[in-house]
N, C-alpha and C positions, 0 to 999 in steps of 0.2 A: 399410539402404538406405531412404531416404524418397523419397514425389515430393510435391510441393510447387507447389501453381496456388493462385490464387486467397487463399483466405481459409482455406484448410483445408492440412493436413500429413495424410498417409499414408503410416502404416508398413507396410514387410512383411508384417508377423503378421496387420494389421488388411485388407489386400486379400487373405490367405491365405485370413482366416476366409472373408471375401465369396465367394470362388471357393466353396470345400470347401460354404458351403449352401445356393447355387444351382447348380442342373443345367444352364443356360447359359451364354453364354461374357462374363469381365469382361475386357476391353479396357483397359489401360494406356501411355501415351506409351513408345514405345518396343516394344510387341509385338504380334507378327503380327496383320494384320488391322486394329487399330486405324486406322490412318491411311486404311484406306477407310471405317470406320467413322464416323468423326469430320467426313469431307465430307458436306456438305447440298448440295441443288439447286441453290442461290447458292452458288455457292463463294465468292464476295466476303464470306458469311458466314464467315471463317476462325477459328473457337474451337478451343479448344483444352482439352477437359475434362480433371477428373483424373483419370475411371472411366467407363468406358462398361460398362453390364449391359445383356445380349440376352437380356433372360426366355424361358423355354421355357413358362410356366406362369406363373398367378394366384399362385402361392407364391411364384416368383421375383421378381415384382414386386415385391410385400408387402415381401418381403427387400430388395430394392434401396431401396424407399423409407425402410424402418427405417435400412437403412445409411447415407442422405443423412442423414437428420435426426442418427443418431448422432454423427456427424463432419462437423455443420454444414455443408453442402455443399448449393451449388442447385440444384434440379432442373428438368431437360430433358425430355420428352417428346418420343422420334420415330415419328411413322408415317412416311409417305412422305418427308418432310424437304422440304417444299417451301413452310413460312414465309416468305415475305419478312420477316415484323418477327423473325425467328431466334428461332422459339420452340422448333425443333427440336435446338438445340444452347446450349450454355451455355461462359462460360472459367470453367475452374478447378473447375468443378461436376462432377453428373453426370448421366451422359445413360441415360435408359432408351428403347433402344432397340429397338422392337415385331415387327421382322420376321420375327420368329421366328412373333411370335402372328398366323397366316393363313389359319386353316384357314377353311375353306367347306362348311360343312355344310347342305344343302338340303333341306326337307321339302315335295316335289313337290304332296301332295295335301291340303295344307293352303294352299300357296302362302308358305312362311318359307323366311328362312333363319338361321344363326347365323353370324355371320361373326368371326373374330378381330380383334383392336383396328390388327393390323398390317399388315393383308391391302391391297393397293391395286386401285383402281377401278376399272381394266382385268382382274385378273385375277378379279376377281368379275363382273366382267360378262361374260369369257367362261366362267367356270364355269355362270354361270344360263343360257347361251346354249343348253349342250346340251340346258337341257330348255322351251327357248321362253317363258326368263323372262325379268324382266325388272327392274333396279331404278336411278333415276336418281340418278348418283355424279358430276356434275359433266360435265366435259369433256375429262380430261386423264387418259391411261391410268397413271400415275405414283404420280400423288396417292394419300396415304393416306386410307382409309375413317375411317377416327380422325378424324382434322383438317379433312375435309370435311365428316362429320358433323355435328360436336358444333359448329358454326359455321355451320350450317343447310342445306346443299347444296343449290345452286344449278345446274342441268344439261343436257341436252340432252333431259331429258323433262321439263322442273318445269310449264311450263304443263297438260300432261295428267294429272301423277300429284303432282302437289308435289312439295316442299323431300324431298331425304333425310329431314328428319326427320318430317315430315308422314307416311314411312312406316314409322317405327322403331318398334317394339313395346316391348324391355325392353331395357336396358343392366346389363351386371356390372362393376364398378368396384373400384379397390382404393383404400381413402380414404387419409386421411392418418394415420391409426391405424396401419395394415396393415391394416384390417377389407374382407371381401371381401363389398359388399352386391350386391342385386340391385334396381334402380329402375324401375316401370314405372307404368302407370295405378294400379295398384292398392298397389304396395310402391313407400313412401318418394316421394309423387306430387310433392311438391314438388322434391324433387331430378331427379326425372325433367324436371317444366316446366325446370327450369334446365339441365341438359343437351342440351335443344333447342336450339342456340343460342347457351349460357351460354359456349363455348369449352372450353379444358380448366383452368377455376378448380376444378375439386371431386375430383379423384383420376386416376386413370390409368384409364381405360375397355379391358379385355382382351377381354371380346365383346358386340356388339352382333344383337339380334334385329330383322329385317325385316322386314315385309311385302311380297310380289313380285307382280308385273302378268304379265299372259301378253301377250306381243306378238313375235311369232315372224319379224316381215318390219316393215320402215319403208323410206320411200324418204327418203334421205339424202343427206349429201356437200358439196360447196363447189360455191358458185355466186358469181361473179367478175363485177363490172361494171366501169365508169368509175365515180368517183367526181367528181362535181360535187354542188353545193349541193342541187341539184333532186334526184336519185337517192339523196342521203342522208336526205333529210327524206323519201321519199318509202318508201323501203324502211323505214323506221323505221314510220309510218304503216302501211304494209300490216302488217308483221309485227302491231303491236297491234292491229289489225281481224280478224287471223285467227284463223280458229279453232283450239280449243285442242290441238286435234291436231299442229299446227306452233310448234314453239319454236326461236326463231333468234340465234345468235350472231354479231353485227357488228359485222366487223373494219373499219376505216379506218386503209389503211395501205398503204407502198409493195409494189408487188407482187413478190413473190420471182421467182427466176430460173428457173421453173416450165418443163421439156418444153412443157410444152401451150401456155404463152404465146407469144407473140412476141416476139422478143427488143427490139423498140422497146418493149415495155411493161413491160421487167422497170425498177422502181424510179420507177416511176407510181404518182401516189396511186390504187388503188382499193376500192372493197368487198370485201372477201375475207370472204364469208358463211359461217357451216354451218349448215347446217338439216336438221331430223330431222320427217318430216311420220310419223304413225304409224298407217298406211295402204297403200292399191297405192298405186300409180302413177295409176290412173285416179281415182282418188279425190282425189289430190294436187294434178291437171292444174288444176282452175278455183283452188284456193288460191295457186299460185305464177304462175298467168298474170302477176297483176296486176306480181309481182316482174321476171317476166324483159319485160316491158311497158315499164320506165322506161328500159332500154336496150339493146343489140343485146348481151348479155352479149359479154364477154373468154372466158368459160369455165364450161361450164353443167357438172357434172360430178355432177348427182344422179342417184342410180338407187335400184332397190329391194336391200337389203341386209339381212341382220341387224342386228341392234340393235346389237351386239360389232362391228359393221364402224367405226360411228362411233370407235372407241378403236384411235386407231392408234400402237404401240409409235416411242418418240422414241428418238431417239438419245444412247446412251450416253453420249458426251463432249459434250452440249449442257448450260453450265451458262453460264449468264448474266449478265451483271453488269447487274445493273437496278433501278430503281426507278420506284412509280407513285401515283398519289393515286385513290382510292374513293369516289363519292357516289350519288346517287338523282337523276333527274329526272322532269319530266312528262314530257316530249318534248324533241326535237330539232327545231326549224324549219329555215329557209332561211339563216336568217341565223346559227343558233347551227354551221348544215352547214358554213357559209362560212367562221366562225370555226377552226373544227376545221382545215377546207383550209388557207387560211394559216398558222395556228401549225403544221401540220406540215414545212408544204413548208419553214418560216422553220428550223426545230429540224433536218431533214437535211438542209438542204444544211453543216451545221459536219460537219468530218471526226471528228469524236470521237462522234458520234451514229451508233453503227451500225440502230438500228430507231427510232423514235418511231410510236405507234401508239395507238388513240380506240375501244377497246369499246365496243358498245354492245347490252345485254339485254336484251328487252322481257320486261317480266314479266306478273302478272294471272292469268287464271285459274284456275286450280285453287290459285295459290298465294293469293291475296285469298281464296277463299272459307273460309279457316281463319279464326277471330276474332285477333285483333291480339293477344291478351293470353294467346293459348291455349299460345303458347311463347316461349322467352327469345328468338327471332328476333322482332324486334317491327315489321318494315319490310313488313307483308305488304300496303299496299294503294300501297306505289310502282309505279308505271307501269312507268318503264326504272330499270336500273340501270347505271352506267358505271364506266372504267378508263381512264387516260392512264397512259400508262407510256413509258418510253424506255429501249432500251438501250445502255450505251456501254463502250469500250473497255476500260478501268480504273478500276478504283476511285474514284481520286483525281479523276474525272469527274463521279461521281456528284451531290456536290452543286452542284454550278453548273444541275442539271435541275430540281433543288426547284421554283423559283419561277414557271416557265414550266408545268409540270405543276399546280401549285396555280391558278394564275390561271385555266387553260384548266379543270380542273374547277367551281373555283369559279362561271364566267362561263357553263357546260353548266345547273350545276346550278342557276342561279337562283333561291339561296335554298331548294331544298328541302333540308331538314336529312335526316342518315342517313348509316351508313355499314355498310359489310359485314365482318363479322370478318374472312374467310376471305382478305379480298383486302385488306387493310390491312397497310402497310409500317410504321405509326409507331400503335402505340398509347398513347402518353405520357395522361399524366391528360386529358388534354382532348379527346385521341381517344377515347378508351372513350363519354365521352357521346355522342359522334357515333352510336355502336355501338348504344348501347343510351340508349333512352329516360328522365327520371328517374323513372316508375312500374317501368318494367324492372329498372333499376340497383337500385334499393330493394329490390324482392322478391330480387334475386340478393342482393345483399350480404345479407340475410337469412338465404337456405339456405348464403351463404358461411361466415357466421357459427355456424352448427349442424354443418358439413362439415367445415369446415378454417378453425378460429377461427385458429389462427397464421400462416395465410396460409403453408401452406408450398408451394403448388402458385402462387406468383403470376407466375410469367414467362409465361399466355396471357391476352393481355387483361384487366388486373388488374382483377380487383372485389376491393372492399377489405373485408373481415367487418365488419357493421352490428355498433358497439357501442353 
């Protein structure tokens, strides 16, 4: 019996041995488990590998990757599997899949933790919750700490505490050898700068070391306005005048069919903010006057919470068929608000447009004050960072959104160059430069070239090994 994807044939004997010397489970088309395996976040991403390995361990890894390279086969890397450019899954390849490797191991009085490569950002952040910690993993309880990371982590605390990696200590990696190293300031430092950031060009990362914040209460949650030109420029402005204690994610977009709303405003364009102030409440009151000021909010829904309150469990069958374009700007004006207003309202009223929707991150603080060169994330003195996206029905949808999503970033971003690994649907050659700068591109291709000169790791954001 053979199976046969791709570019490669496997026999029997040869997924025999794979099982018999790994102590987790290989996954084949056709046996139990697989086919939930094999689904990623985008289902629209439909691959179909030829082997799925669920390491239990650094050895199994090691193994799995020895096994691709054996039998020529591309490799996959899954943490949470929430790629849009499908880096989480491969056709005909194989996929090494992390969630097995999760564990959370916390050293309270030192303030670490060690986290597995596969663990996602929700359940680490309620693990640190029990003991009033704290560590910023993004926004999205789902995501894998892997993919977030190694792509710079972007959050609901990055203005007070930086990027994830701004507080990652050491990384253990399994290269493209099977060598199992350990990279930190002090071991392998170059690889470590390129791991900030670099994506996953340089091995499969099984556990990462943290550094953790004590912050035991924040006052949080969504805050809901109208959306006009004024209120968007306006809310954009306060959030970057605030202090660093308040880091805010803005949403423009219609508003869902929310209990709390009105039902005349459900599928109105508005603000659909979240904000995480990391403080009381009394402390919070003169930072967000100025917010809830520009309009009589729709829906003021902040209160003091745990930090783990902001990550809230999505649902199961929420898989999305989407696509969206990434850049940097300085600001959003009146006029770029206006911009944003039209192209959306123009994009849903088509019935095949079930969301269209205009991020907007104010960044700065704590994250500017790292030097620009100090990790492979190399965007640290952008102002905001943005996201146009849209979701739509079917597949065969998707590209007719290309060019209205590029126009609208393009025309936000006015010429500032940048783009962000982690939220990038299309990394083709020309994308990556957006990603990374060419002093950046040059030292990674460097450590690519010392790591993994065959480029056997190239499906996350290719850097190609300097010859």
């Amino acid at each position: 019996m053979t199976s046969t994807h791709g570019s490669a044939t496997l026999d029997r004997e040869r997924l025999r041995g794979l099982a018999e010397t790994v102590t987790g489970e290989v996954l084949t088309p056709g046996t139990d488990g697989y086919d939930d395996a094999r689904h990623v976040f985008f289902r629209h991403l439909d691959q179909t590998p030829a082997v799925i390995v669920q390491p239990r361990d650094t050895d199994d890894t090691a193994a799995a990757v020895a096994f691709a390279q054996a039998n020529g086969l591309e490799i996959a890397v899954r943490g949470g599997g929430h790629s849009g450019a499908a880096h989480s899954t491969v056709e005909g390849g194989l996929v090494i899949d992390l969630r097995h490797l999760d564990s959370v191991e916390i050293d309270i009085d030192n303030r670490t933790a060690r986290v597995g490569g596969g663990a996602t950002a929700g359940a680490v952040t309620v693990a640190l919750a029990e003991h009033g910690l704290v560590l910023g993993f993004g926004d999205t309880d789902s995501v894998g700490v892997g993919g977030i990371t190694l792509g710079g982590g972007v959050g609901f605390l990055s203005r007070l505490h930086g990027l994830t990696i701004d507080n990652l200590l050491a990384v253990e990696l399994v290269t493209a050898e099977g060598r199992v190293v350990v990279a930190d300031a002090d071991q392998h430092p170059d690889l470590f700068w390129a791991l900030r950031g670099g994506g996953g060009n340089f091995g499969v990362v099984t556990r990462f070391t943290f550094r953790l914040h004590r912050v035991e209460q924040v006052l949080g949650g969504m805050l809901i306005l109208p959306a006009t030109a004024d209120t968007i420029a306006g809310f954009v402005r306060h959030a970057q005048e605030a202090p660093d204690e308040l880091t805010c994610i803005v949403n423009v977009m219609p508003a869902p069919p929310m209990p709390f709303l009105e039902p005349a405003q459900h599928g109105q364009l508005v603000i659909f903010a979240l904000l995480t102030f990391v403080g009381t409440a009394a402390e919070a009151e003169p930072v967000l006057a100025p917010f809830r000021a520009l309009a009589p909010p729709l829906a003021d829904l902040l209160q003091e919470m745990p930090y783990a309150g902001m990550f809230q469990p999505e649902p199961d069958d929420y898989h999305p068929v989407a696509a969206g374009r990434n850049g940097y700007a300085d600001d959003v004006d009146g006029a770029g608000a206006q911009l944003v207003l039209d192209t959306l309202t123009a994009q849903l009223a088509k019935p095949e447009v079930q969301m269209a929707v205009v991020q907007l991150r104010p960044l700065g603080g704590a994250i500017a004050r790292v030097r620009t060169d100090a990790t492979a994330y190399a965007h640290r003195q952008r102002a905001l960072m943005l996201n146009v996206a849209a979701i739509v029905s079917r597949v065969e949808e998707l590209e007719a959104q290309l060019p209205w999503l590029e126009t609208l970033k393009a025309a936000l971003c006015d010429g500032t160059p940048g783009g962000y690994a982690n939220f990038v649907y299309d990394d083709g050659p020309g994308r990556i430069h957006d990603i990374y700068p060419p002093d950046t591109y040059t030292r990674l291709a460097q450590v690519k070239a010392q790591w993994d000169p065959d480029n056997t790791f190239h499906r996350n954001h290719t850097v190609l090994p300097a010859v």
